[in-house]
C-alpha distance (Angstrom), angle and dihedral (degrees) to the residues before:
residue distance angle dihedral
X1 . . .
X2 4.18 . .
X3 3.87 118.9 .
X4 3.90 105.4 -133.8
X5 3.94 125.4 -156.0
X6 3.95 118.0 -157.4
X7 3.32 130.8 -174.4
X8 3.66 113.9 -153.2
X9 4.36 139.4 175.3
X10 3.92 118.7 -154.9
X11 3.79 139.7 -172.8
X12 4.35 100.1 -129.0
X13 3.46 88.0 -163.0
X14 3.86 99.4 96.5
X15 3.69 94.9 29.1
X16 3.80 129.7 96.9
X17 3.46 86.8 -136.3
X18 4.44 124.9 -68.7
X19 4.07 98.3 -79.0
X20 3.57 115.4 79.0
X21 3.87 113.2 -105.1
X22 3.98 134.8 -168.9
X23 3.78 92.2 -105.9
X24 3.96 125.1 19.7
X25 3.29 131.4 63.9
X26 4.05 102.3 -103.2
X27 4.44 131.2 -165.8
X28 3.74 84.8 -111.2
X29 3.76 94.4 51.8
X30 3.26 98.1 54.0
X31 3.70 94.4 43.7
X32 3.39 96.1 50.2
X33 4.09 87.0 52.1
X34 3.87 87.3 51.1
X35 3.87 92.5 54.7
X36 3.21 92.7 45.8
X37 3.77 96.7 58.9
X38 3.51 93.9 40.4
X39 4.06 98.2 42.5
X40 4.34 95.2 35.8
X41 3.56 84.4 -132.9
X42 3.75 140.2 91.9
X43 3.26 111.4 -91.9
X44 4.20 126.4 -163.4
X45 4.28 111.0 177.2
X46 3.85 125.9 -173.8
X47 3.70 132.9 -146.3
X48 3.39 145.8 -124.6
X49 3.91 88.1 -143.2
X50 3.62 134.6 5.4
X51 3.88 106.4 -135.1
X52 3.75 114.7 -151.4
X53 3.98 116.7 -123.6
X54 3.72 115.7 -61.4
X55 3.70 91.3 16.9
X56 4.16 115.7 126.8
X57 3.90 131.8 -148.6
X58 4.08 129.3 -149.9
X59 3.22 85.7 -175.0
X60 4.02 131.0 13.4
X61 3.44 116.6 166.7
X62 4.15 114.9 -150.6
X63 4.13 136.7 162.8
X64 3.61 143.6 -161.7
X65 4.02 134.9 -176.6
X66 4.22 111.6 -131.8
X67 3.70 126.3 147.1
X68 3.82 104.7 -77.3
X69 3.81 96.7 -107.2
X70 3.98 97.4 141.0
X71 3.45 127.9 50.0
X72 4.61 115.9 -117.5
X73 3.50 87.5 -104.5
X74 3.74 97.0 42.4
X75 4.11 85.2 52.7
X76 3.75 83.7 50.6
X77 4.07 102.8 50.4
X78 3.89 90.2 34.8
X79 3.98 103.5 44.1
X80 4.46 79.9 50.3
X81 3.58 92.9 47.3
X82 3.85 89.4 52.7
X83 4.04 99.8 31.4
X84 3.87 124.9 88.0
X85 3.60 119.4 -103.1
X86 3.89 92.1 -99.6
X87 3.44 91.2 67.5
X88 3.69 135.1 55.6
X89 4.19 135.2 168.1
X90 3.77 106.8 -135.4
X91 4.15 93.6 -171.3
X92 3.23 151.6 -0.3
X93 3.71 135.6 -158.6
X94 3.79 140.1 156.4
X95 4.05 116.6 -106.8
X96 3.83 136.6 -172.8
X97 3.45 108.6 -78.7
X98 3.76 95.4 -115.5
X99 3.99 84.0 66.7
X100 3.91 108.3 130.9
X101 3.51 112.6 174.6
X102 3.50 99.6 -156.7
X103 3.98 99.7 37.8
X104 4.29 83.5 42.8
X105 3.38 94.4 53.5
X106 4.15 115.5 104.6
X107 3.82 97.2 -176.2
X108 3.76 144.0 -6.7
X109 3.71 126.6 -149.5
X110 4.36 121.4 -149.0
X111 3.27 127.5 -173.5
X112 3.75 126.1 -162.7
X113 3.94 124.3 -163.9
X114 3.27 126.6 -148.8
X115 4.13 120.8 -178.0
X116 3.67 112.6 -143.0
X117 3.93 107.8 -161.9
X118 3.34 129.6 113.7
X119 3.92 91.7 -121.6
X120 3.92 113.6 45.4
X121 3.76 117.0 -129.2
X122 3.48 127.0 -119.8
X123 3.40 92.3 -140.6
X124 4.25 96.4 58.8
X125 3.88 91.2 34.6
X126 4.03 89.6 108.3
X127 4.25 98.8 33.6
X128 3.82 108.0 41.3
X129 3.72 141.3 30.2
X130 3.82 113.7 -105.7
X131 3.74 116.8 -141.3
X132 3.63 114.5 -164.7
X133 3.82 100.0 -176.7
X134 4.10 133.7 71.5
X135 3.70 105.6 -67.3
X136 3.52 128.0 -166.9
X137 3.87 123.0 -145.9
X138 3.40 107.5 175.8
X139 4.32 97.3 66.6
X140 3.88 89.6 38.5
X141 4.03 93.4 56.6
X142 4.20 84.8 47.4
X143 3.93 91.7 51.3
X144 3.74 84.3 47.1
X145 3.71 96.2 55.0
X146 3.90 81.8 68.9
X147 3.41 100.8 76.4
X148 3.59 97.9 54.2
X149 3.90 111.7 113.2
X150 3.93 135.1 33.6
X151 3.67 102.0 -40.2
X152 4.27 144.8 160.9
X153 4.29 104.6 -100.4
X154 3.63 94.1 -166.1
X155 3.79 97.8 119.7
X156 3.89 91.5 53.0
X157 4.09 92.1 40.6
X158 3.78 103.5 124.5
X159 3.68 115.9 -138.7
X160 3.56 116.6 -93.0
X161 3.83 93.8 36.5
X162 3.77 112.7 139.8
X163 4.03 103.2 -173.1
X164 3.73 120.0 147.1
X165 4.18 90.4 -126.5
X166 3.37 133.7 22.8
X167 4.20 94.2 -149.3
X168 3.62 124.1 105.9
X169 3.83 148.5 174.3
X170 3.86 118.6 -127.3
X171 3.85 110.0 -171.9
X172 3.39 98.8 -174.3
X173 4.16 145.7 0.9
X174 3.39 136.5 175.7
X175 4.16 147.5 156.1
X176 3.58 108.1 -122.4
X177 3.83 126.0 -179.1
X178 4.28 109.5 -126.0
X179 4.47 118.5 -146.8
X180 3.79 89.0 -97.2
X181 4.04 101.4 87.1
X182 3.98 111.0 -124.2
X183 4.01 91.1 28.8
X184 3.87 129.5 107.0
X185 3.26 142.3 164.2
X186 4.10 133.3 -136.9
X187 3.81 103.5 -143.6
X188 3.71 116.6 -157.8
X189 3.78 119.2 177.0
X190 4.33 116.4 177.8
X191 3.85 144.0 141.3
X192 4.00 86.4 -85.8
X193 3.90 139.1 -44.9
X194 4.00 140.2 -107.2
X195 4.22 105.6 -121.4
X196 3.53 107.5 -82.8
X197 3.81 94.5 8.9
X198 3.45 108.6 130.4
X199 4.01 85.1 42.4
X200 3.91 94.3 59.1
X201 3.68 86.0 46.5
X202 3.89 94.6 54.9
X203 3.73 88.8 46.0
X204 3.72 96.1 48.7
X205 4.52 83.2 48.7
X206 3.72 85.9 45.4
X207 4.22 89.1 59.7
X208 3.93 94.8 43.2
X209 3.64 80.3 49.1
X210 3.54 92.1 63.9
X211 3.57 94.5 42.8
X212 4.20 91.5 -102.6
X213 4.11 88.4 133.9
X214 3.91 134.0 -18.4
X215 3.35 127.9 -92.3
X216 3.77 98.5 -98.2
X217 3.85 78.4 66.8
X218 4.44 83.5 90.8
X219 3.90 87.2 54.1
X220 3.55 93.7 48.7
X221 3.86 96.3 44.6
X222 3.84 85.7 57.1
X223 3.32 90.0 56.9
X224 3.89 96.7 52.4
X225 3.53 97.8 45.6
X226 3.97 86.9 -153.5
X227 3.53 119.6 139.6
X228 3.25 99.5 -163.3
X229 4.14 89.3 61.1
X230 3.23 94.1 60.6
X231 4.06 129.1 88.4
X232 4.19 136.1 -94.5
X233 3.05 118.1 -52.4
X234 3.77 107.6 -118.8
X235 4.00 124.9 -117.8
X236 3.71 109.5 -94.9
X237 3.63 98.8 -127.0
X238 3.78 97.3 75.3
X239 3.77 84.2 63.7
X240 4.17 127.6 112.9
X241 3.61 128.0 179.9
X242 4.00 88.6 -148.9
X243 3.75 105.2 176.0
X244 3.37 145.6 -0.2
X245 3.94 124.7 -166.3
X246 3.30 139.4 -160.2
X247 4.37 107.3 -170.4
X248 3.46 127.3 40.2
X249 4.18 112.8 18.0
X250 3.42 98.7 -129.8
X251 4.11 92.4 47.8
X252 3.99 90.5 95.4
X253 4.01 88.9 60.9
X254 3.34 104.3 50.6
X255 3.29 88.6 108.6
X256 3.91 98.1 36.4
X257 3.75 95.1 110.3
Protein backbone atom coordinates (compact mmCIF):
# COMPACT_ATOMS: atom_id res chain seq x y z
CA UNK A 1 0.00 0.00 0.00
CA UNK A 2 1.17 3.84 -1.15
CA UNK A 3 0.26 6.83 1.12
CA UNK A 4 -1.15 9.57 -1.28
CA UNK A 5 -1.21 13.44 -0.56
CA UNK A 6 -3.84 15.65 -2.50
CA UNK A 7 -4.27 18.94 -2.57
CA UNK A 8 -7.70 19.98 -3.32
CA UNK A 9 -10.08 23.62 -3.58
CA UNK A 10 -13.96 23.37 -3.04
CA UNK A 11 -17.06 25.54 -3.29
CA UNK A 12 -18.82 24.81 0.62
CA UNK A 13 -21.79 26.07 -0.62
CA UNK A 14 -23.54 22.76 -1.56
CA UNK A 15 -21.84 20.76 1.03
CA UNK A 16 -23.04 19.75 4.49
CA UNK A 17 -19.87 20.58 5.62
CA UNK A 18 -16.17 18.35 4.65
CA UNK A 19 -16.62 15.28 7.28
CA UNK A 20 -18.90 12.72 6.28
CA UNK A 21 -22.27 12.85 8.15
CA UNK A 22 -25.40 10.42 8.47
CA UNK A 23 -27.52 12.61 6.23
CA UNK A 24 -26.11 15.30 3.69
CA UNK A 25 -24.23 14.99 1.01
CA UNK A 26 -20.61 16.19 2.35
CA UNK A 27 -16.91 17.30 0.17
CA UNK A 28 -15.52 14.14 1.60
CA UNK A 29 -18.37 12.00 0.42
CA UNK A 30 -18.27 12.80 -2.74
CA UNK A 31 -14.58 12.58 -2.97
CA UNK A 32 -14.32 9.51 -1.54
CA UNK A 33 -17.09 8.25 -4.27
CA UNK A 34 -14.85 9.84 -7.00
CA UNK A 35 -11.75 7.83 -5.87
CA UNK A 36 -13.41 5.09 -5.67
CA UNK A 37 -14.54 5.00 -9.27
CA UNK A 38 -11.45 6.11 -10.52
CA UNK A 39 -9.04 3.85 -8.16
CA UNK A 40 -11.66 0.39 -8.12
CA UNK A 41 -11.06 0.42 -4.61
CA UNK A 42 -12.52 1.82 -1.45
CA UNK A 43 -11.20 4.71 -0.71
CA UNK A 44 -11.38 6.65 3.02
CA UNK A 45 -9.15 10.30 2.96
CA UNK A 46 -8.46 12.57 5.99
CA UNK A 47 -8.10 16.23 6.36
CA UNK A 48 -6.13 18.76 7.45
CA UNK A 49 -9.36 20.62 8.61
CA UNK A 50 -12.87 19.77 8.73
CA UNK A 51 -14.80 22.84 7.36
CA UNK A 52 -18.27 23.27 8.73
CA UNK A 53 -21.23 23.43 6.07
CA UNK A 54 -21.07 26.25 3.65
CA UNK A 55 -17.50 26.84 4.43
CA UNK A 56 -14.93 26.90 1.16
CA UNK A 57 -11.19 25.87 0.78
CA UNK A 58 -8.34 27.37 -1.73
CA UNK A 59 -6.44 25.03 -0.57
CA UNK A 60 -7.31 21.77 1.61
CA UNK A 61 -4.85 19.39 1.87
CA UNK A 62 -6.21 15.50 2.35
CA UNK A 63 -4.66 11.70 1.95
CA UNK A 64 -5.54 8.22 1.58
CA UNK A 65 -3.48 4.77 1.39
CA UNK A 66 -4.76 2.38 -1.85
CA UNK A 67 -2.64 0.10 -3.85
CA UNK A 68 -0.70 2.40 -6.21
CA UNK A 69 -2.60 1.49 -9.38
CA UNK A 70 -2.73 5.14 -10.96
CA UNK A 71 -0.13 7.36 -11.40
CA UNK A 72 -0.46 11.34 -9.10
CA UNK A 73 -1.31 12.85 -12.15
CA UNK A 74 -3.61 10.17 -13.37
CA UNK A 75 -5.50 10.62 -9.74
CA UNK A 76 -5.48 14.26 -10.65
CA UNK A 77 -7.02 14.26 -14.42
CA UNK A 78 -9.36 11.29 -13.47
CA UNK A 79 -10.77 12.33 -9.90
CA UNK A 80 -11.60 16.07 -12.17
CA UNK A 81 -13.05 14.29 -14.92
CA UNK A 82 -15.40 12.49 -12.46
CA UNK A 83 -15.82 15.38 -9.68
CA UNK A 84 -18.49 18.18 -9.77
CA UNK A 85 -17.54 21.50 -10.76
CA UNK A 86 -17.34 22.69 -7.07
CA UNK A 87 -14.62 20.66 -6.49
CA UNK A 88 -11.29 20.25 -8.02
CA UNK A 89 -7.76 18.24 -6.97
CA UNK A 90 -4.91 20.61 -7.65
CA UNK A 91 -2.01 17.73 -6.99
CA UNK A 92 -1.11 14.71 -6.24
CA UNK A 93 1.96 13.11 -4.94
CA UNK A 94 3.05 10.00 -3.06
CA UNK A 95 4.17 10.51 0.80
CA UNK A 96 5.73 8.35 3.55
CA UNK A 97 3.27 6.34 4.91
CA UNK A 98 3.39 7.89 8.33
CA UNK A 99 1.98 11.13 6.46
CA UNK A 100 -1.09 12.47 8.48
CA UNK A 101 -2.32 15.50 7.20
CA UNK A 102 -3.91 16.74 10.06
CA UNK A 103 -1.32 15.55 12.84
CA UNK A 104 1.60 16.91 10.00
CA UNK A 105 0.24 19.99 9.69
CA UNK A 106 2.28 23.04 11.61
CA UNK A 107 -0.19 25.85 10.82
CA UNK A 108 -3.29 26.70 8.88
CA UNK A 109 -4.17 30.01 7.46
CA UNK A 110 -8.32 31.29 7.09
CA UNK A 111 -9.46 33.99 5.63
CA UNK A 112 -12.86 35.49 6.10
CA UNK A 113 -14.46 38.16 3.68
CA UNK A 114 -16.55 40.54 4.51
CA UNK A 115 -18.11 43.08 1.65
CA UNK A 116 -18.49 46.52 2.87
CA UNK A 117 -20.98 48.38 0.48
CA UNK A 118 -24.04 49.57 1.10
CA UNK A 119 -25.61 47.35 -1.72
CA UNK A 120 -24.34 43.64 -1.68
CA UNK A 121 -23.06 42.23 -4.93
CA UNK A 122 -24.31 39.48 -6.65
CA UNK A 123 -21.19 38.42 -7.50
CA UNK A 124 -19.74 38.02 -3.52
CA UNK A 125 -23.24 36.89 -2.27
CA UNK A 126 -21.83 33.14 -1.82
CA UNK A 127 -17.84 34.07 -0.68
CA UNK A 128 -17.96 37.03 1.74
CA UNK A 129 -20.14 38.57 4.33
CA UNK A 130 -21.87 41.77 3.17
CA UNK A 131 -22.17 44.54 5.66
CA UNK A 132 -24.54 47.13 4.77
CA UNK A 133 -24.03 49.54 7.68
CA UNK A 134 -21.00 52.08 8.75
CA UNK A 135 -18.14 49.91 9.65
CA UNK A 136 -15.18 50.80 11.32
CA UNK A 137 -11.75 49.17 10.55
CA UNK A 138 -9.42 50.77 12.43
CA UNK A 139 -10.82 49.46 16.30
CA UNK A 140 -11.61 45.97 14.79
CA UNK A 141 -7.84 45.40 13.50
CA UNK A 142 -6.74 46.66 17.36
CA UNK A 143 -9.18 44.07 19.02
CA UNK A 144 -7.66 41.65 16.61
CA UNK A 145 -4.14 42.24 17.62
CA UNK A 146 -5.36 40.46 20.87
CA UNK A 147 -5.44 37.21 19.83
CA UNK A 148 -2.05 37.00 18.64
CA UNK A 149 0.08 34.56 20.82
CA UNK A 150 -0.63 31.23 22.78
CA UNK A 151 -3.91 31.91 24.27
CA UNK A 152 -7.38 30.14 26.01
CA UNK A 153 -10.29 30.11 22.86
CA UNK A 154 -13.07 29.40 25.08
CA UNK A 155 -15.11 32.50 24.36
CA UNK A 156 -14.98 31.82 20.53
CA UNK A 157 -15.54 27.80 21.08
CA UNK A 158 -18.58 27.04 18.97
CA UNK A 159 -21.04 24.74 20.46
CA UNK A 160 -20.68 21.29 19.66
CA UNK A 161 -16.85 21.43 19.68
CA UNK A 162 -15.30 18.39 21.28
CA UNK A 163 -11.38 19.33 21.42
CA UNK A 164 -9.26 18.09 24.24
CA UNK A 165 -7.99 21.98 25.05
CA UNK A 166 -9.28 25.03 24.40
CA UNK A 167 -5.52 26.89 24.10
CA UNK A 168 -4.02 27.93 20.97
CA UNK A 169 -1.16 29.72 19.16
CA UNK A 170 -2.03 32.46 16.59
CA UNK A 171 1.14 33.57 14.71
CA UNK A 172 -0.18 36.12 12.91
CA UNK A 173 -3.61 38.31 12.07
CA UNK A 174 -4.39 41.03 10.19
CA UNK A 175 -7.32 43.15 8.14
CA UNK A 176 -6.26 43.50 4.74
CA UNK A 177 -8.17 45.32 1.96
CA UNK A 178 -8.67 42.69 -1.38
CA UNK A 179 -8.66 44.44 -5.50
CA UNK A 180 -12.45 44.46 -5.43
CA UNK A 181 -13.20 48.02 -3.68
CA UNK A 182 -15.47 47.57 -0.44
CA UNK A 183 -14.00 43.90 0.17
CA UNK A 184 -11.53 42.66 2.87
CA UNK A 185 -10.39 39.95 4.28
CA UNK A 186 -9.58 38.92 8.17
CA UNK A 187 -6.48 36.74 7.88
CA UNK A 188 -5.83 34.40 10.69
CA UNK A 189 -2.88 32.03 10.48
CA UNK A 190 -2.20 29.49 13.92
CA UNK A 191 -1.15 25.95 15.01
CA UNK A 192 -4.99 24.94 14.54
CA UNK A 193 -8.53 26.32 15.42
CA UNK A 194 -11.58 25.59 17.91
CA UNK A 195 -14.92 24.88 15.44
CA UNK A 196 -16.25 28.02 14.52
CA UNK A 197 -13.34 30.01 15.97
CA UNK A 198 -12.25 32.25 13.58
CA UNK A 199 -16.15 32.89 12.89
CA UNK A 200 -16.92 34.04 16.55
CA UNK A 201 -13.91 36.14 16.24
CA UNK A 202 -15.11 37.95 13.02
CA UNK A 203 -18.45 38.42 14.62
CA UNK A 204 -17.15 39.76 17.84
CA UNK A 205 -14.72 42.43 15.13
CA UNK A 206 -17.87 42.94 13.24
CA UNK A 207 -19.64 44.51 16.74
CA UNK A 208 -16.52 46.68 17.74
CA UNK A 209 -16.86 47.65 14.24
CA UNK A 210 -20.02 49.13 14.82
CA UNK A 211 -19.05 50.70 17.87
CA UNK A 212 -21.03 47.77 20.13
CA UNK A 213 -17.70 47.53 22.52
CA UNK A 214 -13.97 48.60 22.09
CA UNK A 215 -11.42 46.76 20.93
CA UNK A 216 -9.94 45.72 24.24
CA UNK A 217 -13.33 43.88 24.30
CA UNK A 218 -11.01 40.60 22.42
CA UNK A 219 -8.55 40.87 25.43
CA UNK A 220 -11.14 40.82 27.85
CA UNK A 221 -13.15 37.94 26.26
CA UNK A 222 -9.93 35.88 26.60
CA UNK A 223 -9.89 36.47 29.87
CA UNK A 224 -13.53 35.29 30.58
CA UNK A 225 -13.44 32.30 28.71
CA UNK A 226 -17.37 32.68 28.31
CA UNK A 227 -18.88 31.93 25.21
CA UNK A 228 -21.75 33.40 25.64
CA UNK A 229 -19.77 37.02 26.06
CA UNK A 230 -18.48 36.92 23.10
CA UNK A 231 -20.00 38.27 19.60
CA UNK A 232 -22.18 36.62 16.42
CA UNK A 233 -21.11 34.09 15.10
CA UNK A 234 -20.42 34.90 11.49
CA UNK A 235 -22.23 33.17 8.37
CA UNK A 236 -20.15 30.34 7.15
CA UNK A 237 -19.94 31.29 3.64
CA UNK A 238 -17.45 34.10 4.06
CA UNK A 239 -15.13 31.36 5.21
CA UNK A 240 -11.70 29.96 3.31
CA UNK A 241 -9.47 27.34 4.40
CA UNK A 242 -6.47 29.29 2.60
CA UNK A 243 -3.38 27.31 3.42
CA UNK A 244 -2.15 24.62 5.03
CA UNK A 245 1.68 24.00 5.75
CA UNK A 246 3.71 21.51 6.49
CA UNK A 247 7.57 23.26 7.54
CA UNK A 248 8.15 26.11 9.40
CA UNK A 249 4.83 27.26 11.67
CA UNK A 250 4.68 30.55 10.74
CA UNK A 251 5.04 29.62 6.76
CA UNK A 252 1.07 29.71 6.35
CA UNK A 253 1.12 33.57 7.46
CA UNK A 254 3.44 34.96 5.51
CA UNK A 255 1.03 36.50 3.89
CA UNK A 256 -1.33 37.19 6.93
CA UNK A 257 -0.79 40.90 6.94
Amino acid sequence: MRRVRLTIAYDGTAYSGFQLQPNGVTVQSVIEDALGRLLQEPVRVRAAGRTDAGVHAREQVIDFADSGRRSPGTIVRGGNALLPSDIRFLSAEEVPPSFDALRRAKSKEYRYFLYIAPVASPFLARYAWHLGGPVDLRPMRKGLAHIVGRHDFSSFRGQGCTARTTVREVFRAGIEAEAIAGLHSVRIAGSGFLRHMVRNVVGTLVDIGRGKGPPDRVRDLLGLRDRTLAGPNAPPHGLFLWKVAYGEPREAGSGGG
